[in-house]
C-alpha positions in Angstrom: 97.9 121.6 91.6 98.0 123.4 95.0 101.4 124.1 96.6 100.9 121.6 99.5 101.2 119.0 96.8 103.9 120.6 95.1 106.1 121.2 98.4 105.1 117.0 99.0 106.3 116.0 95.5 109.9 118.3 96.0 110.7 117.1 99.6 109.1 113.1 99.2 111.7 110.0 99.7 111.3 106.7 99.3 111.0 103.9 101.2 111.0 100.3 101.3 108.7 98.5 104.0 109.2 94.6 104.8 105.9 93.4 106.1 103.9 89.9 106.8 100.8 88.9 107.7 100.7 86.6 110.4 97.9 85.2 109.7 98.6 83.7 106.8 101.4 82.3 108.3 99.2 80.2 110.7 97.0 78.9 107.8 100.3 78.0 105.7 101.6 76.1 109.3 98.9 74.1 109.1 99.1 73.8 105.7 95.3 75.8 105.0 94.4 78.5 102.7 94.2 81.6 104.5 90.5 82.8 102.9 91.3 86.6 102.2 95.3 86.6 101.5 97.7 84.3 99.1 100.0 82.3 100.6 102.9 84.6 99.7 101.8 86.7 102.4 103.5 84.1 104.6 107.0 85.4 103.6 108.6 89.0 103.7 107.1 91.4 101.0 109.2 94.2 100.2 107.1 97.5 99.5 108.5 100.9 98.1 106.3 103.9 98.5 107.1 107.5 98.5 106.4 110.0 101.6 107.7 113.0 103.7 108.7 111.3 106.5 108.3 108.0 108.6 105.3 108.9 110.4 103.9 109.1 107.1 104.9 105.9 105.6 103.4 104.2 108.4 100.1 106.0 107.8 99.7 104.8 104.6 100.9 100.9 104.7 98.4 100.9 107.2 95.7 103.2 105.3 96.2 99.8 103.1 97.3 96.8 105.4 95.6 97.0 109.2 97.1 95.7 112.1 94.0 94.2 112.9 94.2 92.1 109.7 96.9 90.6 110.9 99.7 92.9 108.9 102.8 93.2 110.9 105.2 95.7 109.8 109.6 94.5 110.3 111.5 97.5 108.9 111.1 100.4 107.1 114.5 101.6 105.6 114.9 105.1 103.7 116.4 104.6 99.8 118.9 106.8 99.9 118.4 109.1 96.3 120.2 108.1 93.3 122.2 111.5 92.3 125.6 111.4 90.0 128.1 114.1 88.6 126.3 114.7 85.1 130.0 115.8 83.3 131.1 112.0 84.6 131.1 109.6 81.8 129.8 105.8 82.3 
């Protein structure tokens, strides 16, 4: 493993993306199948990924879901990190 993945794995947060296609949403409007996507794709998906930054979240959703397909992107939100005092008891 080279350090450039390494460093990536050690400093990567997680994020949730909300995205729809609106495309779908017109064929489910008009009450049509849209011929690529599911109908869910009408509604909010909610989409964790990890990556370094922003910038790079936005790469990859659309590495995977094009504007041009009709993928519009509503908020991307940071998941703060789960951390807790290991001497606390539950």
């Amino acid at each position: 493993m080279s350090t450039d993945v390494i460093a990536e794995h050690r400093n990567t947060n997680i994020y949730e993306v909300v995205m729809y296609n609106t495309e779908v949403r017109k064929y489910v409007e008009f009450d049509e199948k849209h011929p690529r996507y599911d109908d869910g794709w009408a509604d909010s998906r909610y989409i964790e990924l990890p990556a370094l930054n922003i910038r790079s979240v936005i790469k990859k959703i659309r590495a995977r879901y094009p504007r041009k397909r009709g993928f519009k992107i509503t908020a991307i939100t940071q998941i703060p990190e789960f951390t807790y005092d290991k001497r606390e008891k539950f």
